[in-house]
N, C-alpha and C positions, 0 to 999 in steps of 0.2 A: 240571597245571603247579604248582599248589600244594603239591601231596603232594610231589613232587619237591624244592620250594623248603627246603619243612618238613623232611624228610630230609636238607637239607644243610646246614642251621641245627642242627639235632640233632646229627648227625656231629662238626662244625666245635666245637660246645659238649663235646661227648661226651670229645674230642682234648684241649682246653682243661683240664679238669679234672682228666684222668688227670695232664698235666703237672702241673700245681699239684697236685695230691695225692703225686705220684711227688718232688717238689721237697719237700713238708712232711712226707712218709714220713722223709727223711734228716733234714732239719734239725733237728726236732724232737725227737726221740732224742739229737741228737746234744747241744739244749741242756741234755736230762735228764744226760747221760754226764758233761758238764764239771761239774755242780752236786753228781754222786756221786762224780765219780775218788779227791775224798780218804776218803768212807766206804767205800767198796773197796778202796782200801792201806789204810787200818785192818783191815778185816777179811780180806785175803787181802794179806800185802803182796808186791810185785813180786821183789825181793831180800831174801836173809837179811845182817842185820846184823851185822856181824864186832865182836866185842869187843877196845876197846883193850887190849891186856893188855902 
């Protein structure tokens, strides 16, 4: 009965984690992307710039 217990404390924790890692997989990157987006339009920019002529 404890083996069983143990196993479903394990599982339960196992579940738990993958969420919160699956949650800090996205966020995390995502607060590196807002801190480069402007060294990346520096170096690759989105649009070419039209000259006032």
């Amino acid at each position: 009965m404890n083996a069983l217990l143990d196993l479903a404390i394990t599982a339960i924790s196992l579940i738990f984690l993958t969420i919160l890692l699956t949650i800090a997989g996205v966020a995390i990157p995502g607060l590196f992307m807002a801190a480069a987006a402007p060294w990346l339009d520096w170096i690759i920019p989105a649009r070419k710039k039209k000259d006032a002529a």
